[in-house]
Backbone as CSV, one residue per row, in Angstrom:
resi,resn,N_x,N_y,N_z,CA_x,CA_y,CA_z,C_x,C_y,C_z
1,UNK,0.830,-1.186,0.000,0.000,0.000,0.000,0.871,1.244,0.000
2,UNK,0.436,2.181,-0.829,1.453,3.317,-1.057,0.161,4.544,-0.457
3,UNK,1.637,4.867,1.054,0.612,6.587,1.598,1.656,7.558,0.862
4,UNK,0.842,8.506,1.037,0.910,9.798,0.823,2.199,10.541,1.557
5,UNK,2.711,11.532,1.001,4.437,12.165,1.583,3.751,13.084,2.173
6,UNK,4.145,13.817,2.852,4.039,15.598,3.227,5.319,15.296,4.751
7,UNK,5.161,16.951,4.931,5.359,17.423,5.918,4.755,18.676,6.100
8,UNK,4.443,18.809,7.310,3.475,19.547,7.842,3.784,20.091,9.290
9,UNK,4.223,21.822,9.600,4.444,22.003,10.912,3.119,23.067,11.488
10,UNK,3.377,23.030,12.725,2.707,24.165,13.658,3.878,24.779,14.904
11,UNK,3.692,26.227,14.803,4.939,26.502,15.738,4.143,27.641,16.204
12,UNK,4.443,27.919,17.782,3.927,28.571,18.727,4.857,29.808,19.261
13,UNK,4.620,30.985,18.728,5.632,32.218,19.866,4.895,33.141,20.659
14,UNK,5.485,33.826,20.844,5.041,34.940,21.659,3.972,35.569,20.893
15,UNK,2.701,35.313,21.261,1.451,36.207,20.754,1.647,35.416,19.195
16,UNK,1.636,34.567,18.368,1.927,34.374,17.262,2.317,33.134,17.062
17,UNK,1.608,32.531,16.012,1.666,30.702,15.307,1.915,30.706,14.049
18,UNK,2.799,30.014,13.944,3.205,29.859,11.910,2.523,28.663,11.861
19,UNK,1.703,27.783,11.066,1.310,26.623,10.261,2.163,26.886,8.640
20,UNK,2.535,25.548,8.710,2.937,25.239,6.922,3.045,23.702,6.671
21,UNK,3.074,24.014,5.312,3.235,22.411,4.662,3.981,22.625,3.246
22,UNK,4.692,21.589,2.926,5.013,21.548,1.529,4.138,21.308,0.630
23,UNK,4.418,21.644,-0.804,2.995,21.173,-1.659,3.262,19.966,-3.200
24,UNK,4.133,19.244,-2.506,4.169,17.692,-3.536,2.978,17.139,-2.897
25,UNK,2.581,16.334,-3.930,1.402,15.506,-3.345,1.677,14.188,-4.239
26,UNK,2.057,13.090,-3.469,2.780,12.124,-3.918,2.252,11.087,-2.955
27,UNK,1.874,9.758,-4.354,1.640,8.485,-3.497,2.997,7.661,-3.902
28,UNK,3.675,6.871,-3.020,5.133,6.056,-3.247,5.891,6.966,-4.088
29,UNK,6.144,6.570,-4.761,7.108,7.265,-5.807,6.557,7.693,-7.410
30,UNK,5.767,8.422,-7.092,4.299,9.117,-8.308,4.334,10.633,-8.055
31,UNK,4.751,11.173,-8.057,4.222,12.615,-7.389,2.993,13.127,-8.589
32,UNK,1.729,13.283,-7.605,0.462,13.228,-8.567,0.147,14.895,-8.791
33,UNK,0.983,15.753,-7.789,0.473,17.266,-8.322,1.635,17.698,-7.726
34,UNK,2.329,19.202,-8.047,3.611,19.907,-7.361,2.573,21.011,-6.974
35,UNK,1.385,20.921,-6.613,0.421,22.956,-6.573,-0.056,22.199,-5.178
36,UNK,-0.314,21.454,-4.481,-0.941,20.600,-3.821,-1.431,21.872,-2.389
37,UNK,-2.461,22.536,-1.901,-2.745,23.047,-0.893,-3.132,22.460,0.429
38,UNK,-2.369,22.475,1.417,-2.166,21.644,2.527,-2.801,22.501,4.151
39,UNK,-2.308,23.537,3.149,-2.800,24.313,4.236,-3.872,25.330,4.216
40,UNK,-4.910,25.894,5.488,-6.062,26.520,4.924,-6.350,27.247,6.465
41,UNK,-6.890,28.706,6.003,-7.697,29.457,6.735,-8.909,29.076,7.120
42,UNK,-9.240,28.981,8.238,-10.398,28.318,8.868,-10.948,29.629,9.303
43,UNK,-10.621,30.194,9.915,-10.763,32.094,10.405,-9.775,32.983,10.058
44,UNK,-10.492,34.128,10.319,-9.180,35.093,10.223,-8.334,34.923,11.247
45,UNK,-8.723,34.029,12.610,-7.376,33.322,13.536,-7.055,32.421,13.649
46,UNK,-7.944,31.892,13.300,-7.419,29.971,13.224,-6.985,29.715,11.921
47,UNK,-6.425,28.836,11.564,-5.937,27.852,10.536,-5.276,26.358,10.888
48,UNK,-5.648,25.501,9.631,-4.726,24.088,9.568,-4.282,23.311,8.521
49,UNK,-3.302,23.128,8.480,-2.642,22.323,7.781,-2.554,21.075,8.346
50,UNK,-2.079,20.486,7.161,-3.079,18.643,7.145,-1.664,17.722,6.340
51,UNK,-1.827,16.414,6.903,-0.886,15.565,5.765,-1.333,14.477,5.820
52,UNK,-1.685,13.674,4.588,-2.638,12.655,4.498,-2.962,12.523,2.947
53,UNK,-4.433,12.541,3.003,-4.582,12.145,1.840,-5.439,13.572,1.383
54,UNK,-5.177,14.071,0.573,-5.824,15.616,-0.071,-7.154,16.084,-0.143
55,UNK,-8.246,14.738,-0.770,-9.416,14.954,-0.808,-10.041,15.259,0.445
56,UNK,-9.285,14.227,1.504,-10.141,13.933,2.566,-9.852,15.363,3.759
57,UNK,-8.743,15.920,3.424,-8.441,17.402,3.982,-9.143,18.701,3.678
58,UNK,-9.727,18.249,2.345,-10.545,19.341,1.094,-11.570,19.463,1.664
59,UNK,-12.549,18.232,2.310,-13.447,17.666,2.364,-14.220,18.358,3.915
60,UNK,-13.352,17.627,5.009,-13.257,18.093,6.360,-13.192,19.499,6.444
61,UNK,-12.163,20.214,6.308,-11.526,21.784,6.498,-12.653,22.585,5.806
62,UNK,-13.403,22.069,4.503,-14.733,22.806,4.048,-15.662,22.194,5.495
63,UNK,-16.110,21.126,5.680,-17.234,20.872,6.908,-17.128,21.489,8.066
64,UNK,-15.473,22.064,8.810,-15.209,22.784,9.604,-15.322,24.049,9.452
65,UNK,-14.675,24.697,8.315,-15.261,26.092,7.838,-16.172,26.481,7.862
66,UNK,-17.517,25.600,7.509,-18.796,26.032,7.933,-19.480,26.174,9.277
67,UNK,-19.164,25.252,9.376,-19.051,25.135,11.052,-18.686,26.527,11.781
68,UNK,-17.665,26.607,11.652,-17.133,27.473,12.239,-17.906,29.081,12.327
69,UNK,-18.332,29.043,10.893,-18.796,30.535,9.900,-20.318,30.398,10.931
70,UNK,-20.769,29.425,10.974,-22.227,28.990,11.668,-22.057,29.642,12.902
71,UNK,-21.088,29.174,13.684,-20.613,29.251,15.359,-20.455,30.950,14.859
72,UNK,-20.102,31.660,14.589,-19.374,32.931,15.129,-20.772,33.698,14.436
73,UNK,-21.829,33.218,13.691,-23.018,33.904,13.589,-24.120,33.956,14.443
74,UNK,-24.139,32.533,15.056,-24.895,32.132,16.098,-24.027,33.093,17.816
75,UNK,-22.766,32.754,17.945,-22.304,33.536,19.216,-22.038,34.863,19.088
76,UNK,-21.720,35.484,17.804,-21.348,36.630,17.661,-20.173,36.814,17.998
77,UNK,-18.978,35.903,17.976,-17.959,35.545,18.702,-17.408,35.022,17.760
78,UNK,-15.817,34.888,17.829,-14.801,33.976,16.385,-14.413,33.013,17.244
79,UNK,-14.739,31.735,17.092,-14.706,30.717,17.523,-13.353,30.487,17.708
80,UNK,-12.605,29.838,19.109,-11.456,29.936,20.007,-10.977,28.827,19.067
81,UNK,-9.209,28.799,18.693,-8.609,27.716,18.798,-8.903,26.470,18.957
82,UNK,-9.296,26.349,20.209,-9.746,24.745,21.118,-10.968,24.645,20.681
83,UNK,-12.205,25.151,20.240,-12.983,25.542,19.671,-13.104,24.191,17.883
84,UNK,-12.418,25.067,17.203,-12.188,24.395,16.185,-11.286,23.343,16.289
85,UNK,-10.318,22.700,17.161,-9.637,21.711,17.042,-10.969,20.971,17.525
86,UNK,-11.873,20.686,18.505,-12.560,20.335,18.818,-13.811,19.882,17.782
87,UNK,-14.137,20.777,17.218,-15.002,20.394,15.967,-14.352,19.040,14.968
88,UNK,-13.278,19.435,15.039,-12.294,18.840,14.116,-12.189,17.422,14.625
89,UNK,-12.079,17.377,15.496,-11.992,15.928,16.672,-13.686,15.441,16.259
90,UNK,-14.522,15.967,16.518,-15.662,15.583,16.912,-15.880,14.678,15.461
91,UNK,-15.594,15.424,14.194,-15.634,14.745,12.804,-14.618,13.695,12.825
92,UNK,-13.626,13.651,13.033,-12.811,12.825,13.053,-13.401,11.389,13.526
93,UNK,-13.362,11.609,14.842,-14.218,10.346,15.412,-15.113,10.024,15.321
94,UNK,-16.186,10.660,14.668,-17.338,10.173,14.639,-17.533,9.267,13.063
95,UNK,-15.945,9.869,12.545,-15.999,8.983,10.953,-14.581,7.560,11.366
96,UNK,-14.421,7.092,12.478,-13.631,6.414,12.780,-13.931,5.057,12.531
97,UNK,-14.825,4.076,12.429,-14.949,3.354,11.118,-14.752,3.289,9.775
98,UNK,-14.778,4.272,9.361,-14.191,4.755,8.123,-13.628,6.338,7.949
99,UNK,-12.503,6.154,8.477,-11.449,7.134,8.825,-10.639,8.351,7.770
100,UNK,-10.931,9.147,8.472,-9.903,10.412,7.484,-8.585,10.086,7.239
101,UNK,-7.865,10.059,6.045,-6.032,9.195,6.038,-5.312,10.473,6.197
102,UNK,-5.814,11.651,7.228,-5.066,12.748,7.934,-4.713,12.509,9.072
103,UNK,-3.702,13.438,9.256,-3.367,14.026,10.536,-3.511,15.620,9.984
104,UNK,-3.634,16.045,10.954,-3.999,17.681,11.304,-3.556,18.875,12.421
105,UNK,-2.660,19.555,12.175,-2.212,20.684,12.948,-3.152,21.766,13.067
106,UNK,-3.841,22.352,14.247,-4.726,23.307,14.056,-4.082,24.738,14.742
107,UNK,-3.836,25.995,14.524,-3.283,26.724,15.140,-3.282,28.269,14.654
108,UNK,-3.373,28.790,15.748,-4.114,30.434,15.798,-3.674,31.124,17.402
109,UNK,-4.327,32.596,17.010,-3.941,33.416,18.164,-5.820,33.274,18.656
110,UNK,-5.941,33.371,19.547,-6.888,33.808,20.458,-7.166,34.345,22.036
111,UNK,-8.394,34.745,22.444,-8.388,35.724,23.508,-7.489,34.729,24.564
112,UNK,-7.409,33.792,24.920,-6.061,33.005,25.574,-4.763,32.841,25.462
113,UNK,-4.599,33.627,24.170,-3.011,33.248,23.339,-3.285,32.634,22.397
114,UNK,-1.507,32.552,21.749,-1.020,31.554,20.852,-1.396,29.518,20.654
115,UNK,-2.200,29.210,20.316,-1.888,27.909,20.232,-1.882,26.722,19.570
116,UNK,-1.056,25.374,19.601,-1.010,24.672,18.349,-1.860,23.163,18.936
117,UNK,-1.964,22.806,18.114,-3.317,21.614,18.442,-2.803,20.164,17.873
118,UNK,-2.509,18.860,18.042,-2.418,18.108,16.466,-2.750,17.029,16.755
119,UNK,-3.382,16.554,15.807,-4.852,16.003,15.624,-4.556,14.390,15.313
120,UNK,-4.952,13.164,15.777,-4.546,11.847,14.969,-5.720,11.876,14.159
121,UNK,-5.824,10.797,12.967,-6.362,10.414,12.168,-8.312,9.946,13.325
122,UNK,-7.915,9.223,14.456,-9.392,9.074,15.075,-9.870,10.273,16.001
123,UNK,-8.742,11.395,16.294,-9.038,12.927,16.652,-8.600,12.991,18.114
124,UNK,-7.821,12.457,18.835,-6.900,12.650,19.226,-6.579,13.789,19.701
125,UNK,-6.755,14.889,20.219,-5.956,16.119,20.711,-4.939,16.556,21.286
126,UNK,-3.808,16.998,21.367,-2.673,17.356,21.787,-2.133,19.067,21.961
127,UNK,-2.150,19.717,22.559,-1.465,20.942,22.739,-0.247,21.153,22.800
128,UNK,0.272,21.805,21.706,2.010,21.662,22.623,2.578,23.032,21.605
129,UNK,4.041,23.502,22.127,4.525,24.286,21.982,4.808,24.406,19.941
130,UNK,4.920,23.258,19.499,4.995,22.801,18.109,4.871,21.504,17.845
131,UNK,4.221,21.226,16.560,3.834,19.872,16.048,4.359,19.797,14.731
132,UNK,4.428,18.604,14.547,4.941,18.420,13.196,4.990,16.797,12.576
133,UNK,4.066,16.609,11.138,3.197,15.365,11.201,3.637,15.451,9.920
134,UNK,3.493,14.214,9.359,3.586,13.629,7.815,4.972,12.853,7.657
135,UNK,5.286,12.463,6.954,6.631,11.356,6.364,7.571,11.934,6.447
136,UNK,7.969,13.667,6.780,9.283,14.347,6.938,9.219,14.629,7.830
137,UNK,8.310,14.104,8.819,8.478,15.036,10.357,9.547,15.078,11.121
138,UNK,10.389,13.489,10.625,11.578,13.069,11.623,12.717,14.714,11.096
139,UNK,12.824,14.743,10.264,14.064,15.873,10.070,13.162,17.404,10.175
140,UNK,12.108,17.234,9.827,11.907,18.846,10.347,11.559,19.266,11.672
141,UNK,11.443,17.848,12.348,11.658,18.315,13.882,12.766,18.575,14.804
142,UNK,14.073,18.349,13.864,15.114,18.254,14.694,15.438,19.470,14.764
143,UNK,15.200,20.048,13.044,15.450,21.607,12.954,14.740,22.576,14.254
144,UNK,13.394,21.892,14.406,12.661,22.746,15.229,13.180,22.629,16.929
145,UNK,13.554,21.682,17.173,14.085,21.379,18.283,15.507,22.264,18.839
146,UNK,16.555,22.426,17.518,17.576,22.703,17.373,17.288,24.401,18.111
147,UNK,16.310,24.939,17.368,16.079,25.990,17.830,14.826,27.085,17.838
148,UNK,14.046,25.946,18.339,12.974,27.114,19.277,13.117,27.363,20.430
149,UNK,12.446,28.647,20.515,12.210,29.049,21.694,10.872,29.912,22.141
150,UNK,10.442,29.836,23.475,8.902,29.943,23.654,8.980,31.555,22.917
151,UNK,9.599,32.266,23.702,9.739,33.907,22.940,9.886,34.428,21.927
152,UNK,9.821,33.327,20.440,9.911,34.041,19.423,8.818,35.181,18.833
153,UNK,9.669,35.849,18.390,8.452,36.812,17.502,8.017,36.286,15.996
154,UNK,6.474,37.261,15.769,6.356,36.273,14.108,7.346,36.266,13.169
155,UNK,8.383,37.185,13.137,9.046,36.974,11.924,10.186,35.600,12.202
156,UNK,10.586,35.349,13.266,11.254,34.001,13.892,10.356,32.371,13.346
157,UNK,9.137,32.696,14.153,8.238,31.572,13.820,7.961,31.335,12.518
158,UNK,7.871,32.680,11.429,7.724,32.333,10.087,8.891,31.363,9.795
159,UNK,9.865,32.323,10.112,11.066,31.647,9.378,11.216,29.924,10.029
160,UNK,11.379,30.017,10.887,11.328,28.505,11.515,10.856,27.332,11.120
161,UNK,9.898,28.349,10.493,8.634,26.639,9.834,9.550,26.749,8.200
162,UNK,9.460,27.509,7.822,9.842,27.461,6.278,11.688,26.616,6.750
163,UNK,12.332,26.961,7.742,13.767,26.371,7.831,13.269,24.907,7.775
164,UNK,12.112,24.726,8.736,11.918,23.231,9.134,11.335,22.560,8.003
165,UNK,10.906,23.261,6.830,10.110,22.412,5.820,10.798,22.442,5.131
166,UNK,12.301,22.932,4.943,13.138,23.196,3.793,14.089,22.054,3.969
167,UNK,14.411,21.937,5.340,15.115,20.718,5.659,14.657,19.193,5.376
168,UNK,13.264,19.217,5.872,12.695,17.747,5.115,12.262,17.362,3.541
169,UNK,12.252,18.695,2.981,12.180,18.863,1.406,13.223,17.933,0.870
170,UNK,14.764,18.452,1.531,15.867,17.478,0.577,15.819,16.319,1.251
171,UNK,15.570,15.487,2.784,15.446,14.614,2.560,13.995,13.512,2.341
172,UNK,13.304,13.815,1.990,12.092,13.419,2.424,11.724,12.985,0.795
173,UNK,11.250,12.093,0.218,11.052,12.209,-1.512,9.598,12.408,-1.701
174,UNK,8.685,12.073,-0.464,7.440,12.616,-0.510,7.422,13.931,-0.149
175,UNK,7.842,14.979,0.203,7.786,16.190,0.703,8.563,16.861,-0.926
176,UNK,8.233,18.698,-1.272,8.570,18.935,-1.980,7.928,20.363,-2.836
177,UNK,8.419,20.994,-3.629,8.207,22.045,-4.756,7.593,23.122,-4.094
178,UNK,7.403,23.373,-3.311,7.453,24.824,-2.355,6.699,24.505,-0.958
179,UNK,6.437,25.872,-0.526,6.073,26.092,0.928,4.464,26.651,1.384
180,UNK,3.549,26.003,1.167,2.274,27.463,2.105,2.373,27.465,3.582
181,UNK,2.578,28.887,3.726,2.449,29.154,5.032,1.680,30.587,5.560
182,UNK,0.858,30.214,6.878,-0.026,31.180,7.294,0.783,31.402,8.737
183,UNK,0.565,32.912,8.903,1.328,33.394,9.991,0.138,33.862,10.712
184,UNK,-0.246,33.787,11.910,-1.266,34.364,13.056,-0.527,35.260,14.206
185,UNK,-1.105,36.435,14.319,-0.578,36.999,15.455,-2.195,37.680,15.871
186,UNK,-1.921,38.102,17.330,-3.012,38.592,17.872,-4.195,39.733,17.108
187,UNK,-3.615,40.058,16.241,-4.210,40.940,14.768,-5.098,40.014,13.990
188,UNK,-4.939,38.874,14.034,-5.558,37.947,13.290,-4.582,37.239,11.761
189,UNK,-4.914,37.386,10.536,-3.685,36.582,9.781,-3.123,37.618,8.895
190,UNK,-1.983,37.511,9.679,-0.893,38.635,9.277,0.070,38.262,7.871
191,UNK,0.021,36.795,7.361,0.462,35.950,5.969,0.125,35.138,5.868
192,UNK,-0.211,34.970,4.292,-0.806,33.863,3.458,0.562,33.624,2.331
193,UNK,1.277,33.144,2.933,2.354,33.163,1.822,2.727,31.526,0.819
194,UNK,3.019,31.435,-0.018,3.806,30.748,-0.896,5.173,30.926,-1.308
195,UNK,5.976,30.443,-0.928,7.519,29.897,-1.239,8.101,29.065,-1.708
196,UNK,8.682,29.797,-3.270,8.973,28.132,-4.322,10.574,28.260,-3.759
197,UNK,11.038,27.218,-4.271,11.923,26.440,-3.435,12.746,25.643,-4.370
């Protein structure tokens, strides 16, 4: 059985979260698209990036988006971080007989802070300072390890994720052909960027 490549991070600083992913989209040794979007605005504070299988990220992240758009019409409120990882969980598991072939980083600024979320395939929740999921995680975590720190500012955390996805790019043969990345700071989303590579 041939899965799917990516790498996929979430990184946490001071007031501010980078999410990214590379955009090969490759089963074994096929690469089926180099445009591949991994990553997605859920709010103007939340966002997630995903590594798995594409449709099923397309699929979910639209059912959460609505969701979400629903929640902040009904509360009058932009639905928290924990909020949407939670939604996200709730779909997850409730399709756990027949399962999403994701994992999922969810991460944004909100009235609590900075925070990163990451998600297993049956929904799973985890909080932590940074996550990092898909077939390159082993080398873009070392980068991240090497050097984070809780105090970065956004232009640190940008860079961090793009260092950490650049590193599993050369070794990783599923990972590849550029970068999307969304930057969150307490302003709400401060970049929507693309980086070819």
């Amino acid at each position: 059985m041939y899965y799917p490549g990516a790498t996929t991070v979430g990184i946490r600083g001071r007031e501010c979260v980078a999410i990214a992913a590379e955009k090969r989209f490759a089963y074994g040794y096929f690469v089926i698209s180099k445009q591949a979007r991994k990553v997605f605005k859920i709010t103007n504070y939340v966002g997630a990036a995903c590594a798995g299988v594409v449709a099923d990220m397309q699929n979910l992240i639209k059912e959460v988006t609505a969701v979400a758009n629903l929640y902040k019409l009904e509360q009058n409120t932009e639905p928290s971080v924990k909020t949407i990882a939670k939604i996200l969980s709730w779909n997850l598991f409730g399709n756990r007989y027949f399962p999403y072939f994701m994992e999922t980083i969810v991460g944004g600024v909100d009235r609590d802070g900075p925070h990163v979320v990451v998600l297993d395939p049956l929904g799973s929740m985890i909080e932590d300072d940074y996550a990092v999921v898909g077939t390159g995680a082993e080398i873009a975590v070392g980068v991240i390890e090497n050097l984070y720190r809780r105090d970065m500012g956004p232009s640190e955390v940008y860079e961090l994720a793009a260092k950490s996805i650049k590193a599993s790019m050369s070794r990783d043969a599923g990972s590849g052909n550029g970068i999307d990345i969304l930057l969150y700071t307490s302003a709400g989303l401060k970049a929507d960027d693309t980086i070819s590579v």
